[in-house]
C-alpha positions in Angstrom: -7.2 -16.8 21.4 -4.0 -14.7 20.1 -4.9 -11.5 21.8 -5.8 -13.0 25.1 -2.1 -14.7 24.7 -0.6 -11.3 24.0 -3.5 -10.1 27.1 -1.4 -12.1 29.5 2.1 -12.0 27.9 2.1 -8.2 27.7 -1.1 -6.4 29.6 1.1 -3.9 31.3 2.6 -3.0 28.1 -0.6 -2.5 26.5 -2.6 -0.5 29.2 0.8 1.8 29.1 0.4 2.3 25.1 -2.9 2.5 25.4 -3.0 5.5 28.1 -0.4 6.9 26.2 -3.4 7.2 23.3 -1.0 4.6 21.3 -2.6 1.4 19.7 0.0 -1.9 20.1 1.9 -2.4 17.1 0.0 -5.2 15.3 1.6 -8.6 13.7 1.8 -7.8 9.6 3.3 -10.7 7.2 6.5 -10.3 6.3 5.1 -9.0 2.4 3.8 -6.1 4.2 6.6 -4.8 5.8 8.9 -2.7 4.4 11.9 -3.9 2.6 15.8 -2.6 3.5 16.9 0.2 0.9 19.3 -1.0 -0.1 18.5 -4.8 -1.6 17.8 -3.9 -5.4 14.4 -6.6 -5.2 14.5 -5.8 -9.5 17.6 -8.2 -9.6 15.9 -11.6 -8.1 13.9 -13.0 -10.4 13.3 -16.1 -7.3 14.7 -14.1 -4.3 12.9 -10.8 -5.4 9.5 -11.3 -3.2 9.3 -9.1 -0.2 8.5 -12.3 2.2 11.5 -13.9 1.1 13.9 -10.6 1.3 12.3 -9.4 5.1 12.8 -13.5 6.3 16.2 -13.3 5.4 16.8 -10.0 7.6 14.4 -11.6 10.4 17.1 -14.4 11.3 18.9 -13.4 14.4 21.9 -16.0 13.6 21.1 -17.8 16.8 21.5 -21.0 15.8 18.7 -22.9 16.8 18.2 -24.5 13.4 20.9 -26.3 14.3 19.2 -28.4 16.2 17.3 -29.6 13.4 16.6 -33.1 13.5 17.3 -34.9 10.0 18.5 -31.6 8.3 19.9 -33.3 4.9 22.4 -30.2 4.5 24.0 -31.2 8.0 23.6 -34.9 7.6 25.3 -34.8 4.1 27.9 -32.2 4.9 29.5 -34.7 8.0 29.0 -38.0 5.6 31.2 -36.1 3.9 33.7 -35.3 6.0 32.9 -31.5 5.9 32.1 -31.8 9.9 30.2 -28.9 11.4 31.2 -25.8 8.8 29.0 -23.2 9.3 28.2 -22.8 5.5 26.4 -26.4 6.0 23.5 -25.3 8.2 20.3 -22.9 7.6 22.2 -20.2 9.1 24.9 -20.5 6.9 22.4 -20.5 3.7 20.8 -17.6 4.9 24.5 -15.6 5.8 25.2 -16.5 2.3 21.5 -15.3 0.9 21.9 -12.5 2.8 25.5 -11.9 1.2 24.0 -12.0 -2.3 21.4 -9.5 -1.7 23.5 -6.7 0.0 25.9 -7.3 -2.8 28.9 -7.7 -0.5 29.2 -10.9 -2.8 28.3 -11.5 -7.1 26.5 -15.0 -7.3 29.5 -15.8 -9.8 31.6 -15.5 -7.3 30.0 -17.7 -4.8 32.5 -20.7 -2.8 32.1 -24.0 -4.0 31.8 -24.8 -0.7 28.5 -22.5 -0.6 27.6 -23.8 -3.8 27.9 -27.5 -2.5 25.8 -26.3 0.8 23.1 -24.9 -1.1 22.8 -28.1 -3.4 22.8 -30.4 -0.1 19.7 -28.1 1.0 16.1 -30.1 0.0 13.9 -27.4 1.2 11.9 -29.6 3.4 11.0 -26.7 5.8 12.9 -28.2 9.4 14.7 -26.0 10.0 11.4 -23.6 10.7 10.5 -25.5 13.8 13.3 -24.7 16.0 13.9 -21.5 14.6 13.2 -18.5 16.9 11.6 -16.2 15.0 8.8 -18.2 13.9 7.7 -19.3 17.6 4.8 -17.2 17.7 3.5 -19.0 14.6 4.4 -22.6 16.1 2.3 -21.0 19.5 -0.3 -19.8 17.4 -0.2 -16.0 18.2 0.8 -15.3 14.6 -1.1 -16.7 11.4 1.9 -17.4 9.0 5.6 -17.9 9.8 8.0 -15.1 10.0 11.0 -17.0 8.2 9.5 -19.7 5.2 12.3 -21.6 5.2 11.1 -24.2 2.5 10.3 -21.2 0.1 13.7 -19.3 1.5 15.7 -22.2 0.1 14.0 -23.4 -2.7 14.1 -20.3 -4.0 17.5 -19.4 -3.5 18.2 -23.0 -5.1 16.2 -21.8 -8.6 18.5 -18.6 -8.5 21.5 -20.5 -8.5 20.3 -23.2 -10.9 19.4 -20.0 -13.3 22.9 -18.6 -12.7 24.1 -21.7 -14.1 25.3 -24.1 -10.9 24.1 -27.5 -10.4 20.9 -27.7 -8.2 20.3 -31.4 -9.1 17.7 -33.0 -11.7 14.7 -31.4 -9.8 15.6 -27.2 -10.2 16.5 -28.1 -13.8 13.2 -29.3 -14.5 11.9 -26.6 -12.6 13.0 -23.8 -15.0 13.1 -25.8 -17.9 8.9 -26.1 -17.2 9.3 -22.4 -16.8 10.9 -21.6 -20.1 8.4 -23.9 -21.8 11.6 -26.4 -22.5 12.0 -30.0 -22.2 14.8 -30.8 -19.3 18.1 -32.1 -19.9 18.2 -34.8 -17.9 21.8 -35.8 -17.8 23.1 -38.4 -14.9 23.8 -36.6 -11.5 23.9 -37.0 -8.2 20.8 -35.7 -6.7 20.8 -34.1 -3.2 19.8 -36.1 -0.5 15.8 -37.0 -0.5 13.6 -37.9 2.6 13.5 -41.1 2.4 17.6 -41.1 2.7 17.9 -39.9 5.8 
């Protein structure tokens, strides 16, 4: 079924390559592609999986996540008063992932603003069904998404909760399970759940 979609999207292209004695590219996973020099992938303990590093530099900023419906980062961000800021969307988390790996900013030096963003962010995964870059997946030419977004975020959010910001009571459990701890479980305002919005 995929390659009689790409058949009829692109047979002229094809025949072309193929008289030129060139095989058509074909689709590889984002883990198999290869990863931008410059991102030092040793320093992520979360963000350092090649999936997660190629998604980031997949996103073509062109906003169609933000026509997520029910995106808690969004929803939160104007019950708050923060309107539409561009730091409160999944484009805005991804600018700022983005940030972090080409070092033009140290997490300790992250916004609270960004900081607040990224803790609105439940990692539900909507924001991967308007996005762009994963329509051949939503179409079914492609077998996996280009852009996880739920595993994007989440683990962005375990990188900051390491680096010592508040993620809310579920990151801290998270890496206290992975450092063989018991989790503080001090009162906090957790981000917005499912069932709030």
């Amino acid at each position: 079924m995929p390659s009689e979609l790409l058949s009829q999207m692109y047979g002229d292209r094809i025949a072309a390559d193929q008289e030129l004695g060139e095989p058509p590219l074909p689709w590889r996973p984002p883990e198999e592609l290869p990863l931008p020099a410059w991102v030092d992938i040793g320093k992520w303990r979360h963000l350092g999986k090649p999936e997660l590093i190629n998604a980031v530099f997949r996103c073509t900023r062109c906003g169609m996540c933000l026509t997520t419906e029910r995106c808690a980062t969004m929803i939160k961000a104007r019950r708050r008063g923060k309107g539409h800021h561009e730091l409160y969307t999944p484009r805005g988390l991804i600018s700022v992932i983005r940030a972090l790996l080409e070092e033009r900013v140290q997490i300790d030096e992250l916004s609270p603003q960004a900081v607040e963003a990224a803790s609105f962010c439940t990692a539900c995964g909507r924001c991967s069904v308007p996005c762009i870059v994963n329509k051949a997946y939503h179409e079914g030419i492609s077998p996996s998404p280009n852009i996880d977004h739920k595993q994007l975020f989440e683990s962005y959010k375990l990188t900051l909760a390491e680096a010592g910001y508040d993620m809310g009571r579920r990151y801290r459990k998270m890496l206290a399970a992975v450092a063989g701890q018991p989790a503080a479980d001090p009162p906090d305002e957790e981000g917005m759940e499912d069932e709030d919005l």
